[in-house]
One Martini backbone bead per residue (centre of mass of N, CA, C, O) as a GRO file, in nm:
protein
   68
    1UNK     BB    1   0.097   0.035   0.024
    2UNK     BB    2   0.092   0.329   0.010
    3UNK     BB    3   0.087   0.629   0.187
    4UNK     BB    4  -0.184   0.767   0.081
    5UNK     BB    5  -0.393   0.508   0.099
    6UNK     BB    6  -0.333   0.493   0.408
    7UNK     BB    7  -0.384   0.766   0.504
    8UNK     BB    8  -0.701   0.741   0.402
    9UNK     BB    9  -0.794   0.513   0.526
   10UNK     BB   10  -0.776   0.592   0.821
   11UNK     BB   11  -0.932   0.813   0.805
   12UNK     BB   12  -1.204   0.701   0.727
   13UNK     BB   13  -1.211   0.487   0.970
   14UNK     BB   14  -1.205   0.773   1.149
   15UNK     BB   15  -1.418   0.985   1.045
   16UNK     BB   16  -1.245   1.215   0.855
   17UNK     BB   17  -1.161   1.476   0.713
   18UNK     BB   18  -0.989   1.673   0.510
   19UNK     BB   19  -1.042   1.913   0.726
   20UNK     BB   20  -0.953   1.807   0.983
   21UNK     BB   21  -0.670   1.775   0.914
   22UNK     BB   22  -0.585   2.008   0.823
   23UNK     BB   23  -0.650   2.159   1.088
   24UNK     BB   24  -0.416   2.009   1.246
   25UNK     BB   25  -0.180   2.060   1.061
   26UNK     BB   26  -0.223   2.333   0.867
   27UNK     BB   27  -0.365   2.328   0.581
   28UNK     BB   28  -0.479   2.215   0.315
   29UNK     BB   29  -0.683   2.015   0.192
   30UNK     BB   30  -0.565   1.986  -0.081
   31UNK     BB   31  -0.313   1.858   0.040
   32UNK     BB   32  -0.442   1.596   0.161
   33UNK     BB   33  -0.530   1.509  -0.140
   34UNK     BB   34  -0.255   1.489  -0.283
   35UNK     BB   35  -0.165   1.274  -0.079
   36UNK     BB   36  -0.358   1.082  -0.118
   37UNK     BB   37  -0.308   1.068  -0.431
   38UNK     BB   38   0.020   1.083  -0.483
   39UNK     BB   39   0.106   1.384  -0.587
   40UNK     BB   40   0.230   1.398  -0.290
   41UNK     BB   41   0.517   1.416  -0.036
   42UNK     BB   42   0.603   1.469   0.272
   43UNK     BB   43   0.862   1.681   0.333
   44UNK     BB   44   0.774   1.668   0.685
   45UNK     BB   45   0.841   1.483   0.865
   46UNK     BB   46   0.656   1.598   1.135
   47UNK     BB   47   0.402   1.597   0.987
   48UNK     BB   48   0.387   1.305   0.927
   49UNK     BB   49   0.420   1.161   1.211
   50UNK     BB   50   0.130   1.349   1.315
   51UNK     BB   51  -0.054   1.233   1.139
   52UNK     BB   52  -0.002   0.937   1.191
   53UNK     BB   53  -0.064   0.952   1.498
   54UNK     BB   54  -0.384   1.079   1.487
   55UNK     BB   55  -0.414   0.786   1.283
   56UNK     BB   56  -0.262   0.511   1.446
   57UNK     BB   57   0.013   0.486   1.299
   58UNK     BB   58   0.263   0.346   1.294
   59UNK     BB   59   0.593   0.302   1.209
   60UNK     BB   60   0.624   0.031   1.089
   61UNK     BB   61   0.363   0.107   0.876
   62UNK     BB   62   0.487   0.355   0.766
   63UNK     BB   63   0.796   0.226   0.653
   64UNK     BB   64   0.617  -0.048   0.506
   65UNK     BB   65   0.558   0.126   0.243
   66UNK     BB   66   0.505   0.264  -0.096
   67UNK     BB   67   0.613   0.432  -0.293
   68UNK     BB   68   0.473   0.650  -0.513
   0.00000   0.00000   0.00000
């Protein structure tokens, strides 16, 4: 799985909005759509860290991902 569909999955099933999300990042929605698309990849390895954190995502599961 790459990393913006593990991404987008987490948030799914925790009812999480995109915009959800970019607020608690600081970002656009339209970039975390972005990364669930795997059209960018998360440049700021600590914005990447809080997002798999507050989306309950392992670190080994994070590092097991598929380049975009």
């Amino acid at each position: 799985m790459k990393l913006g569909e593990l991404l987008q999955a987490k948030r799914k099933e925790l009812r999480f909005t995109q915009t959800d999300i970019a607020n608690y990042l600081v970002v656009s929605p339209n970039y975390v759509s972005d990364v669930e698309c795997c059209r960018k990849i998360p440049a700021d390895f600590h914005r990447l860290l809080k997002w798999a954190m507050y989306l309950g995502i392992s670190m080994p599961e994070l590092l097991l991902t598929e380049e975009s």
